[in-house]
C-alpha positions as YAML, in Angstrom:
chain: A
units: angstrom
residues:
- id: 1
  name: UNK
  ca: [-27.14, -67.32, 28.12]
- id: 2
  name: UNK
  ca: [-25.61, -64.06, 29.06]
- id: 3
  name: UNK
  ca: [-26.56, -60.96, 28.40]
- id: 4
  name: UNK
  ca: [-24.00, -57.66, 27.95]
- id: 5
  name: UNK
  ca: [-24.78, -54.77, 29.93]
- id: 6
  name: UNK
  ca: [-25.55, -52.17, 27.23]
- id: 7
  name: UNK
  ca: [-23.37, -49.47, 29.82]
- id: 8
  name: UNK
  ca: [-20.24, -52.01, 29.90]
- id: 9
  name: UNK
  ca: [-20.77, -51.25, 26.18]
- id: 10
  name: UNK
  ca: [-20.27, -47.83, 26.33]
- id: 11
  name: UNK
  ca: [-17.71, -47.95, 28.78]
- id: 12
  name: UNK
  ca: [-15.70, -49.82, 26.03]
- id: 13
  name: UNK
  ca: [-16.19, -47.34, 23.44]
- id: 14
  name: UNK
  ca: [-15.17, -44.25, 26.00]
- id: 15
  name: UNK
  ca: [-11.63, -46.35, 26.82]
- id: 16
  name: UNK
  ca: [-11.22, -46.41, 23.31]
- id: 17
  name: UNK
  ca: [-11.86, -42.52, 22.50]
- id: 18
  name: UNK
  ca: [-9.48, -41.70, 25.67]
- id: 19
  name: UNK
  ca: [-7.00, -44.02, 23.85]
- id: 20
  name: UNK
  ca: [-7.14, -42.34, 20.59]
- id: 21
  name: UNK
  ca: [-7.10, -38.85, 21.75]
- id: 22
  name: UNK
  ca: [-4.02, -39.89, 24.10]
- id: 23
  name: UNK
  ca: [-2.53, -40.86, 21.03]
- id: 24
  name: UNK
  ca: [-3.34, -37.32, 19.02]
- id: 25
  name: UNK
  ca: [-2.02, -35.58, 21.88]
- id: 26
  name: UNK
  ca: [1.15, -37.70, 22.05]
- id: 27
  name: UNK
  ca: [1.54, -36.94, 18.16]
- id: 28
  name: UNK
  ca: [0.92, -33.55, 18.41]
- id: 29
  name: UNK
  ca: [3.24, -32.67, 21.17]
- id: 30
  name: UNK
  ca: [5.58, -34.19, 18.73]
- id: 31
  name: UNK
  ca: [4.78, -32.05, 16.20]
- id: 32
  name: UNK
  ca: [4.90, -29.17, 18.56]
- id: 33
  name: UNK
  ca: [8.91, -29.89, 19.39]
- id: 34
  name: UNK
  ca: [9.26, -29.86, 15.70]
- id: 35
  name: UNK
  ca: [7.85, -26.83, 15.09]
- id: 36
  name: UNK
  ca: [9.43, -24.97, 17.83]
- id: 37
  name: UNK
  ca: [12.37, -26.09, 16.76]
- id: 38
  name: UNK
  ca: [11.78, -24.87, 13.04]
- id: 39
  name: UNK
  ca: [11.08, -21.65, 14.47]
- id: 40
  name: UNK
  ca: [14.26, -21.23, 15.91]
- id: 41
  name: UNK
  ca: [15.65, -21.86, 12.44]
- id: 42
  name: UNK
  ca: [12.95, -19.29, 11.13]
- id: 43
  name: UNK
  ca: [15.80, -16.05, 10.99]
- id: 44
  name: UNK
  ca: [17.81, -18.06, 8.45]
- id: 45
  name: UNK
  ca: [14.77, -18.73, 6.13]
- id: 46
  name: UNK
  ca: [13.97, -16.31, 3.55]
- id: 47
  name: UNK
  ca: [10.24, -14.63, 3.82]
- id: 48
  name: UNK
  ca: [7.89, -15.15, 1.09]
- id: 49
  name: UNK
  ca: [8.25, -12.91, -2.04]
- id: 50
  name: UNK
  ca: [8.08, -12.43, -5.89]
- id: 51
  name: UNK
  ca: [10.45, -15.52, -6.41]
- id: 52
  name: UNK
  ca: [13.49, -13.87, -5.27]
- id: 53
  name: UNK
  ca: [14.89, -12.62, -1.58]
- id: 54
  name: UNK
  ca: [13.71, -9.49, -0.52]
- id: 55
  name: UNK
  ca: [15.36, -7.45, 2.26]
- id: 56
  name: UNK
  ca: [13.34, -8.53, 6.05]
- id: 57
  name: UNK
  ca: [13.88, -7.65, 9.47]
- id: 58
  name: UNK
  ca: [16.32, -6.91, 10.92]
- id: 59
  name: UNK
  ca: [15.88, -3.50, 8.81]
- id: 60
  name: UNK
  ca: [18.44, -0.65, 9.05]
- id: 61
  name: UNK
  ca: [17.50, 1.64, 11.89]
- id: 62
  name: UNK
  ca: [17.45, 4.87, 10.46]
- id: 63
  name: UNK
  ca: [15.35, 7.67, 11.60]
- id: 64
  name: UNK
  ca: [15.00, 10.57, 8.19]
- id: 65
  name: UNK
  ca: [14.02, 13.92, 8.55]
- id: 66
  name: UNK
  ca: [10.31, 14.91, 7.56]
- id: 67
  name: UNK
  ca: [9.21, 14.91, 4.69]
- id: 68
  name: UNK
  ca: [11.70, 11.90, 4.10]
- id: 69
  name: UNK
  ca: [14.32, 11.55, 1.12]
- id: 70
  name: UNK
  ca: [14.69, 8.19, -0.68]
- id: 71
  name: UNK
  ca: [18.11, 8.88, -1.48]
- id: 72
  name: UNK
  ca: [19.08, 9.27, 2.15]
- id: 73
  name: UNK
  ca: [17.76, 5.83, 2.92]
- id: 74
  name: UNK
  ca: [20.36, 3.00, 4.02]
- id: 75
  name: UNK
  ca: [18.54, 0.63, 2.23]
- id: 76
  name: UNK
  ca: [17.04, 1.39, -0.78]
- id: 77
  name: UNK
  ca: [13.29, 0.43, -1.72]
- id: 78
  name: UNK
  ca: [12.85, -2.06, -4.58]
- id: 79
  name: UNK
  ca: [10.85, 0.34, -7.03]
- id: 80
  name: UNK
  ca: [11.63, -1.19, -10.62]
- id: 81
  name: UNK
  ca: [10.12, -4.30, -10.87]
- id: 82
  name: UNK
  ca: [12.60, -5.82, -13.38]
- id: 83
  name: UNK
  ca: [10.62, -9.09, -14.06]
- id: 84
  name: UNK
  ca: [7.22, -7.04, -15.22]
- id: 85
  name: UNK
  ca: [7.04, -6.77, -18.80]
- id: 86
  name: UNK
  ca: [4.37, -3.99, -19.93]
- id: 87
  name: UNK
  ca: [2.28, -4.79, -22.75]
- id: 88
  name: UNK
  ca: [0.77, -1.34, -23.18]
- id: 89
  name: UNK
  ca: [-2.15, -1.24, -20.90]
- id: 90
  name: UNK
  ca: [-2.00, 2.53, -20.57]
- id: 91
  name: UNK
  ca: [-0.80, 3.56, -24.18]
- id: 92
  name: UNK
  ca: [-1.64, 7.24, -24.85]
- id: 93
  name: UNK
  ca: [-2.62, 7.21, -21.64]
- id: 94
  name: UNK
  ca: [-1.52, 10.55, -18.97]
- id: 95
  name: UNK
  ca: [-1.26, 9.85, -15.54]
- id: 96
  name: UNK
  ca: [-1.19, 12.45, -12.60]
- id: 97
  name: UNK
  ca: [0.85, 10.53, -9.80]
- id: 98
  name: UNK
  ca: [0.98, 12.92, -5.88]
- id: 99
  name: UNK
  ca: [3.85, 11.99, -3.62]
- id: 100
  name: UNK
  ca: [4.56, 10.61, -7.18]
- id: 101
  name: UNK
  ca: [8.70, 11.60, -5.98]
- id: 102
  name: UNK
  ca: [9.43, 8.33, -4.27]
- id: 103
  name: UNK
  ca: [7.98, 5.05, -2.14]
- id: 104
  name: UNK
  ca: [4.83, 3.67, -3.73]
- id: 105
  name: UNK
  ca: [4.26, 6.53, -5.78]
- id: 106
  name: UNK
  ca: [7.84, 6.33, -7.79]
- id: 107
  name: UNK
  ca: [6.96, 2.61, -8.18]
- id: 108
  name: UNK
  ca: [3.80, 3.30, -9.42]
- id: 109
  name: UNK
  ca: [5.10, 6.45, -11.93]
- id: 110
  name: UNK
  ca: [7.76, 3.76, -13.60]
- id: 111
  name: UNK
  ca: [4.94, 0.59, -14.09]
- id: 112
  name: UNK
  ca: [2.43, 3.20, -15.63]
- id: 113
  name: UNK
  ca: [5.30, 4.08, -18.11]
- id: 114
  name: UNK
  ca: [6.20, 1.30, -18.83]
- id: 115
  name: UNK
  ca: [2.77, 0.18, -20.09]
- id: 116
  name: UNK
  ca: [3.26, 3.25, -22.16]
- id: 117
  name: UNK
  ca: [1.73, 6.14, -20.18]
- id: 118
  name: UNK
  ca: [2.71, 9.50, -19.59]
- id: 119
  name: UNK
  ca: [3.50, 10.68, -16.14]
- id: 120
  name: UNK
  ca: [3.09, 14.27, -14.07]
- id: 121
  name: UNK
  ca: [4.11, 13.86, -10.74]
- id: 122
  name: UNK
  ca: [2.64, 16.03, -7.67]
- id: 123
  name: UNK
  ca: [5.69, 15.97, -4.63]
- id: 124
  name: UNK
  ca: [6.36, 18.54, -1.64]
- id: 125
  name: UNK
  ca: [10.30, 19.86, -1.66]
- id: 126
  name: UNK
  ca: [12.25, 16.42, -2.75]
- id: 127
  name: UNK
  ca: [13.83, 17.63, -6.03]
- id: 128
  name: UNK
  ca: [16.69, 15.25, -5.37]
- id: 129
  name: UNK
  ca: [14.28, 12.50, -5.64]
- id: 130
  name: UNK
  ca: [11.55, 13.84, -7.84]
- id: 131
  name: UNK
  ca: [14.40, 14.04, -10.63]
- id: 132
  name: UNK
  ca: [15.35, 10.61, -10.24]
- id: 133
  name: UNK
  ca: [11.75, 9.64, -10.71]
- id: 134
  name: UNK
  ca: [11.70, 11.42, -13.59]
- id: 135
  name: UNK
  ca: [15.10, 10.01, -14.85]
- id: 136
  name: UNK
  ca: [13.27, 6.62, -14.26]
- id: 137
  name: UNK
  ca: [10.18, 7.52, -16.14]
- id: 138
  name: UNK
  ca: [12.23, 8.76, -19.14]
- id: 139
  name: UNK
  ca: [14.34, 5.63, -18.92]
- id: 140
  name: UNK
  ca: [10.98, 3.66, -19.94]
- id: 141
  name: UNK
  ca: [10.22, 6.02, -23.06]
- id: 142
  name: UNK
  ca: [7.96, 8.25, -21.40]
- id: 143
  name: UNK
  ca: [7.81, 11.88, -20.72]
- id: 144
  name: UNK
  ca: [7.97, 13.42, -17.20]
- id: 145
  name: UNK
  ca: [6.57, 16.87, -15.19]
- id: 146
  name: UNK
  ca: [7.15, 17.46, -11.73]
- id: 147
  name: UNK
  ca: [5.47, 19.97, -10.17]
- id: 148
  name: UNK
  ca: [6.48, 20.81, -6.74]
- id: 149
  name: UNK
  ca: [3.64, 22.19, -3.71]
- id: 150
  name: UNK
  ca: [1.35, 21.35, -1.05]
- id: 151
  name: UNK
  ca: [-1.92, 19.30, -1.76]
- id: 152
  name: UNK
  ca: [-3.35, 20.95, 0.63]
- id: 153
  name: UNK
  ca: [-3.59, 24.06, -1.73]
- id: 154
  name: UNK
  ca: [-6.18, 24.22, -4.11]
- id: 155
  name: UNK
  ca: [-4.45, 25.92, -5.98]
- id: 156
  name: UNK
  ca: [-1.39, 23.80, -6.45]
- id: 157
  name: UNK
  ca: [-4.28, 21.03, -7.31]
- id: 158
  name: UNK
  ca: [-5.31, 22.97, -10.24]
- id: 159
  name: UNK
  ca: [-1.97, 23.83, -11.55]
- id: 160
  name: UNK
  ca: [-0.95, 20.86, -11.55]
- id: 161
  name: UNK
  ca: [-4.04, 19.55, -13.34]
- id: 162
  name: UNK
  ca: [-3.06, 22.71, -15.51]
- id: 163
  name: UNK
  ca: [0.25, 21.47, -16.14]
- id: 164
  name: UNK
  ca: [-0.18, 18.24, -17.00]
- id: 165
  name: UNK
  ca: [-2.80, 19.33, -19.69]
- id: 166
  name: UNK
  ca: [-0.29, 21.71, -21.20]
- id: 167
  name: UNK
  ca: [2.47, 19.13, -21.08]
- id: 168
  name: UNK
  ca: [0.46, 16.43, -22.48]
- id: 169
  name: UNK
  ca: [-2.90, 17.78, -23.40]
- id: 170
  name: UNK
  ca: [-4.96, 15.10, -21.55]
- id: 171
  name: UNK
  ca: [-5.66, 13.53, -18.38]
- id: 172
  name: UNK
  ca: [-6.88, 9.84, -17.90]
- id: 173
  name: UNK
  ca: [-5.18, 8.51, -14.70]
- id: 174
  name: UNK
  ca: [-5.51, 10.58, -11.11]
- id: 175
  name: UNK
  ca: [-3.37, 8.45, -8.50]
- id: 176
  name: UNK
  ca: [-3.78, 10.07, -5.08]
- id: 177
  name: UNK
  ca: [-0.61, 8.93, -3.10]
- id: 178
  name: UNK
  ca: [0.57, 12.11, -0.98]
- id: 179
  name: UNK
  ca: [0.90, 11.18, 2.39]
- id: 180
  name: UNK
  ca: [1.24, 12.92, 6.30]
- id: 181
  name: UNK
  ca: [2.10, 10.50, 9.24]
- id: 182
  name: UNK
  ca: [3.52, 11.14, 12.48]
- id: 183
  name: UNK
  ca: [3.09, 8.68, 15.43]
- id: 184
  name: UNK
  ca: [1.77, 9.71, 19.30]
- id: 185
  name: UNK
  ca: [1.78, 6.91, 21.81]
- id: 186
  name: UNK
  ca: [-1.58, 8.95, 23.20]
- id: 187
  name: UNK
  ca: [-4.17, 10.80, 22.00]
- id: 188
  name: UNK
  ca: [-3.18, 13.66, 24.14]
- id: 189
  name: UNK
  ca: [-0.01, 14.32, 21.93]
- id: 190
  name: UNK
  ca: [-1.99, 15.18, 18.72]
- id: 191
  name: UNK
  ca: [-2.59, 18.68, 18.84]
- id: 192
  name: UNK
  ca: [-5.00, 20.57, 16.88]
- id: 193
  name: UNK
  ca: [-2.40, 21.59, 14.31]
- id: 194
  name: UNK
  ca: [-1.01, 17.97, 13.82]
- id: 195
  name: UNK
  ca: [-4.68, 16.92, 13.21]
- id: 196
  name: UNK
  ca: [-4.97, 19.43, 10.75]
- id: 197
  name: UNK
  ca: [-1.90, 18.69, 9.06]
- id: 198
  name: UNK
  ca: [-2.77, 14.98, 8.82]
- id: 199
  name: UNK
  ca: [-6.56, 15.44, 7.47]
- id: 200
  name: UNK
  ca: [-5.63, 18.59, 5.24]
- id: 201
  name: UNK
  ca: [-2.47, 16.63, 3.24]
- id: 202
  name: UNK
  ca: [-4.18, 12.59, 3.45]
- id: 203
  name: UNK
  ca: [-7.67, 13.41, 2.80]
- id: 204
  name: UNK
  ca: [-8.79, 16.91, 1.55]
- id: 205
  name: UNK
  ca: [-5.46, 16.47, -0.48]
- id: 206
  name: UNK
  ca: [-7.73, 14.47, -2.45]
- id: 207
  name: UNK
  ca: [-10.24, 15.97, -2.60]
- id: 208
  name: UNK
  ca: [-8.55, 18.66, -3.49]
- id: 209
  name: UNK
  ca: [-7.36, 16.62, -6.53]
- id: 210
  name: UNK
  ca: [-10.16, 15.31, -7.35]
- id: 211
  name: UNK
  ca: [-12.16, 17.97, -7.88]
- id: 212
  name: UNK
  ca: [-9.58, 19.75, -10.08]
- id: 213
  name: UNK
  ca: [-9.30, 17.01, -12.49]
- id: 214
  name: UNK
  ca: [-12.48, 15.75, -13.14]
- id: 215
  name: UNK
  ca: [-13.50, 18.26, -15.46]
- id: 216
  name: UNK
  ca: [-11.06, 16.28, -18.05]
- id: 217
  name: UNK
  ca: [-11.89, 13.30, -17.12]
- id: 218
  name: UNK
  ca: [-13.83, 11.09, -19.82]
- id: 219
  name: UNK
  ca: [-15.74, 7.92, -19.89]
- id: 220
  name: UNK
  ca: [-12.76, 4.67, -18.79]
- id: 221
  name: UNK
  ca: [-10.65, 7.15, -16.95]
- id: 222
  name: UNK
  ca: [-10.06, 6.63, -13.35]
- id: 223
  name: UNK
  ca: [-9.03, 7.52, -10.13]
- id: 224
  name: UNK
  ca: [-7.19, 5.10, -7.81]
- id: 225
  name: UNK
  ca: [-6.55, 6.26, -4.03]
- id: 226
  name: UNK
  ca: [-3.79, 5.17, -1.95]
- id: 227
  name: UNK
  ca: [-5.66, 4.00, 1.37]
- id: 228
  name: UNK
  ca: [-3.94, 1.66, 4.11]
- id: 229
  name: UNK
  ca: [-3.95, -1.48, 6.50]
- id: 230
  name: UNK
  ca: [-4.36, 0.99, 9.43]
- id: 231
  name: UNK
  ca: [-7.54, 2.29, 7.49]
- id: 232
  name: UNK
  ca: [-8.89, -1.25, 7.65]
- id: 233
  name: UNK
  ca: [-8.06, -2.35, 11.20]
- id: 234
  name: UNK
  ca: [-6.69, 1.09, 12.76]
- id: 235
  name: UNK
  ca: [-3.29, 1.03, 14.92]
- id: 236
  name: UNK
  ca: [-2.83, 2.23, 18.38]
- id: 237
  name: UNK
  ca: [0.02, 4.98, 17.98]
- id: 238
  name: UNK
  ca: [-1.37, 6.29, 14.25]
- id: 239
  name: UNK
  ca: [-4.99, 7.50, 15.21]
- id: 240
  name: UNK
  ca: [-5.04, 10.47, 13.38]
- id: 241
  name: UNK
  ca: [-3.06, 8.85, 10.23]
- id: 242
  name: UNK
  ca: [-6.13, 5.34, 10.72]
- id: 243
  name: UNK
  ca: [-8.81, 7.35, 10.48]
- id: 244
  name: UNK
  ca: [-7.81, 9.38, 7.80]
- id: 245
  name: UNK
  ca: [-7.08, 6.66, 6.05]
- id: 246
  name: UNK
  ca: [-10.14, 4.84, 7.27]
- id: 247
  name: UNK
  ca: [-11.71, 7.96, 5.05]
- id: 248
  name: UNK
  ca: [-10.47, 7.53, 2.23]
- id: 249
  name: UNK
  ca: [-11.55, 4.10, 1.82]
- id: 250
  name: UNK
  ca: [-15.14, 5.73, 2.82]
- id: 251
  name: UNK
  ca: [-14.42, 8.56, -0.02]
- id: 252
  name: UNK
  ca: [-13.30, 5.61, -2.24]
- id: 253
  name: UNK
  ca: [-16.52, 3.94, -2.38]
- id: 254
  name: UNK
  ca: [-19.11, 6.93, -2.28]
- id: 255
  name: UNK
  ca: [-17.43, 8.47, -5.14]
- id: 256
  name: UNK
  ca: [-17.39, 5.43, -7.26]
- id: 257
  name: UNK
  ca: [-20.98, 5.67, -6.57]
- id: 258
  name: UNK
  ca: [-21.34, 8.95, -7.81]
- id: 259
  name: UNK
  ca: [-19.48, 8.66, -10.69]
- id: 260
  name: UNK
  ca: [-20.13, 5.73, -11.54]
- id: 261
  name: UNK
  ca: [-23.31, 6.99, -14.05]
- id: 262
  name: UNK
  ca: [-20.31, 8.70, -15.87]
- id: 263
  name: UNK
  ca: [-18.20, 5.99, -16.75]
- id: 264
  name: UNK
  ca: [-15.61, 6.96, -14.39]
- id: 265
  name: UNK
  ca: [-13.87, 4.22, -11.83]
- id: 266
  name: UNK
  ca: [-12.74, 4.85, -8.32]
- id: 267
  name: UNK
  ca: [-11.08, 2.59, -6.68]
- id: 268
  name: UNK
  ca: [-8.23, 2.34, -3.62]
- id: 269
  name: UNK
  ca: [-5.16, 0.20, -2.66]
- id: 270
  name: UNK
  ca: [-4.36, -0.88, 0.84]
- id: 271
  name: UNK
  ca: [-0.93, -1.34, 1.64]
- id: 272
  name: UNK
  ca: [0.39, -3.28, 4.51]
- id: 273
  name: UNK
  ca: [3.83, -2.16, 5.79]
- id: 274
  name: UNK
  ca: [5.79, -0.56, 2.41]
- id: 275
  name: UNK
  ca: [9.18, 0.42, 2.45]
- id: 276
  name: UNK
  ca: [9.60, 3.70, 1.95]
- id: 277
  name: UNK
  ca: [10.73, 6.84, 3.34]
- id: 278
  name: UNK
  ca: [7.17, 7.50, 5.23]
- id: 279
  name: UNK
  ca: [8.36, 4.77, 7.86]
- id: 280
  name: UNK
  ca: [11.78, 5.73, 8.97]
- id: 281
  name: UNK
  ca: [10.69, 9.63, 8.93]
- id: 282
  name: UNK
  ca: [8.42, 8.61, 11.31]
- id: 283
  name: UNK
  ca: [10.01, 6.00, 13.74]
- id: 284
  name: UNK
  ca: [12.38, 5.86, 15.94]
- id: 285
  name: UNK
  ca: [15.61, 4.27, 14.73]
- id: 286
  name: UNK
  ca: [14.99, 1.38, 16.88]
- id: 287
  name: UNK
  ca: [11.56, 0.13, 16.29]
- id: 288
  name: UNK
  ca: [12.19, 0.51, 11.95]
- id: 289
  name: UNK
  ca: [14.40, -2.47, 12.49]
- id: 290
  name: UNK
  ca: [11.42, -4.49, 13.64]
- id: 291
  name: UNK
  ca: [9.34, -2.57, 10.12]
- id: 292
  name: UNK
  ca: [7.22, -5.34, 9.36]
- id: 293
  name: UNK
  ca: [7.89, -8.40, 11.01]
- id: 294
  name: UNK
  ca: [4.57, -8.82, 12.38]
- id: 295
  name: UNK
  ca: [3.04, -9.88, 9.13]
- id: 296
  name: UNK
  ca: [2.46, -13.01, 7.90]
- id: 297
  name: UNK
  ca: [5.28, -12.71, 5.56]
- id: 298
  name: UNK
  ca: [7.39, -11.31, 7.97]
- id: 299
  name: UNK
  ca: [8.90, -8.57, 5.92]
- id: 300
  name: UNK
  ca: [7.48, -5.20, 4.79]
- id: 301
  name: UNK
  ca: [6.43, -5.11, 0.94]
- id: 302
  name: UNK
  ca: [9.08, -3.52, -1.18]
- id: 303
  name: UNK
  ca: [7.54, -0.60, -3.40]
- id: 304
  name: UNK
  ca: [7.60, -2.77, -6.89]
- id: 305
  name: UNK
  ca: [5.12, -5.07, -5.25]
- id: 306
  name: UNK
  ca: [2.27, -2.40, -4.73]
- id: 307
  name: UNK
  ca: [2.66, -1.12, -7.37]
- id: 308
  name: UNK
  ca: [1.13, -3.42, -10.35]
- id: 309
  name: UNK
  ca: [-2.17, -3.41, -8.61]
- id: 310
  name: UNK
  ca: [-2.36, -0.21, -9.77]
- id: 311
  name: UNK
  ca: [-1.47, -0.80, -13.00]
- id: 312
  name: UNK
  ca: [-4.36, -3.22, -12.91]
- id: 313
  name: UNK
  ca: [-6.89, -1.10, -11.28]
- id: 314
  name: UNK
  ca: [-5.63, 1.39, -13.39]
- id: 315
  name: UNK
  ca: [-6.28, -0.28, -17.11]
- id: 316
  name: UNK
  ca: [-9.50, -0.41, -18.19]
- id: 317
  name: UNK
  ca: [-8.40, -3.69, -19.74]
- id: 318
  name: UNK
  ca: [-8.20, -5.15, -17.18]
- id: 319
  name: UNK
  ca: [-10.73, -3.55, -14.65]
- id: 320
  name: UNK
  ca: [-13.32, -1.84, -16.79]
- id: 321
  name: UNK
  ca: [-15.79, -3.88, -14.27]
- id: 322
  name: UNK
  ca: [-14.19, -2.61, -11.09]
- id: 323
  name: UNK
  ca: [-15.10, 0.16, -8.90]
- id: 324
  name: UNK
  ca: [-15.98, 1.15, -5.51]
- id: 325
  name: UNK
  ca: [-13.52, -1.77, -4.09]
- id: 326
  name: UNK
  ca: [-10.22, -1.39, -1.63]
- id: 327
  name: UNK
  ca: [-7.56, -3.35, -2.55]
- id: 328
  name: UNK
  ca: [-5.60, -4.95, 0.39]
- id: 329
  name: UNK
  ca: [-2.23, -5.80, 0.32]
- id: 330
  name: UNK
  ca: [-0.90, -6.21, 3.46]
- id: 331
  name: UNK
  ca: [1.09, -9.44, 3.69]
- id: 332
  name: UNK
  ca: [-1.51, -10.93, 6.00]
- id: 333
  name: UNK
  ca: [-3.91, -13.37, 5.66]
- id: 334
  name: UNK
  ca: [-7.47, -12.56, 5.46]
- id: 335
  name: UNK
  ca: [-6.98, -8.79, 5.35]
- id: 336
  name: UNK
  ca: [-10.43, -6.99, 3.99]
...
């Protein structure tokens, strides 16, 4: 009788594993040709979005001229959102809306009508394109105010505040949207005054704001704050822009705290890539025709996809149990 040698065995099983993961690797280097050669193919897919095409990279290159007007742009941002249908979320409501003239704040301005609220919008010197938002607004069946002036002004926060009371004799909404960015490929090229500019307009704008209007504010009225991908993860040419942004999602959350006893939601949206005039007033011509291809979906986000997040984070319908949180939506997977 003969007995097996328990390594011979083992042996045995070892040949087999080297033949089985021969074979994965075969199969996957398969796979591999395929894939490279779907990527090839990739340009002539469309990107991922609402059911429809949206516009993708190659983007126009097309540099603006601060502060940025919508109607300038080659390509104009998707702002209406044709397939939402409101259902009045925000009826009676009165919304104040800054940078409310175009991009994600026009977006926002036309979804908050539509689900029946009124709108006073906050926006620098773009009368061209504050009208039109107003045009839009209207265009729903809702009234309009636009109030032009720097957030950075205290004083232009409170008479705006003012305004909007007088207009519409209540406040409900505050959507803090106004926005400063300028890149610098170093540190060195952010002066003291560009620092200042960017912190006084993206984050003691809303403070600014903030404290003006919550005197009218009432139990299940809220604030929503327009924070940023670059606020989540920073970016190496917008260090000034990150970590304002970086505090607002920081103001976000401690004032939901605070005012949280008072019935009062705070909450922010994130944005990935948008497009709007903020990007092309800020890049070169060259690198906005790469404007979000780096995502996951491989496209920036047109305006009238940000923009019913804040419709939800706005009605208390739908988020009465929702504060303190920021909202990312940034085309990428496992953004937070």
């Amino acid at each position: 009788m003969t007995m097996s040698n328990p390594i011979d065995k083992f042996n045995e099983k070892a040949e087999a594993a080297v033949k089985r993961q021969s074979e994965i690797q075969k199969q996957q280097r398969l796979n591999d040709n395929l894939a490279k050669a779907s990527e090839e193919n990739m340009d002539e897919k469309a990107a991922p979005g609402p059911g429809h095409a949206e516009p993708e990279p190659p983007m126009p290159e097309q540099t603006l001229k601060k502060p940025g007007l919508q109607k300038d742009m080659v390509l104009q941002p998707e702002s209406l959102a044709q397939d939402y249908v409101g259902s009045a979320k925000l009826e009676g409501k009165v919304a104040i809306i800054t940078g409310g003239d175009s991009g994600i704040g026009r977006a926002v301005a036309i979804l908050f009508a539509r689900e029946g609220a009124n709108i006073a919008i906050g926006y620098l010197n773009e009368h061209h394109d504050a009208a039109e938002t107003c045009r839009l607004v209207e265009a729903e069946g809702a009234q309009c105010l636009a109030v032009s002036g720097d957030v950075q002004d205290p004083a232009l926060c409170e008479d705006l505040v003012a305004r909007a009371l007088e207009e519409f004799g209540s406040v409900n909404v505050l959507v803090n949207n106004a926005a400063f960015q300028e890149h610098a490929a170093d540190i060195e090229d952010i002066t003291e005054e560009r620092l200042e500019e960017t912190f006084k307009t993206n984050i003691f704008g809303y403070f600014h704001m903030t404290k003006a209007v919550l005197p009218y504010l009432s139990e299940g009225d809220c604030i929503i704050n327009t924070g940023s991908v670059t606020g989540l993860r920073g970016s190496r040419n917008l260090i000034d822009y990150s970590a304002t942004k970086g505090a607002i999602h920081a103001f976000t959350k401690a004032l939901a705290s605070n005012l949280a006893a008072r019935g009062i939601r705070v909450n922010a949206v994130a944005p990935g890539p948008v497009w709007t005039p903020l990007n092309p007033a800020d890049k070169a011509a060259k690198d906005v025709r790469k404007f979000g291809e780096d995502t996951d979906m491989r496209r920036p986000a047109q305006p009238e996809e940000i923009s019913p997040a804040y419709v939800f984070l706005a009605a208390p319908v739908c988020s009465s149990y929702i504060t303190g949180i920021v909202l990312p939506i940034t085309g990428a997977v496992g953004e937070a």
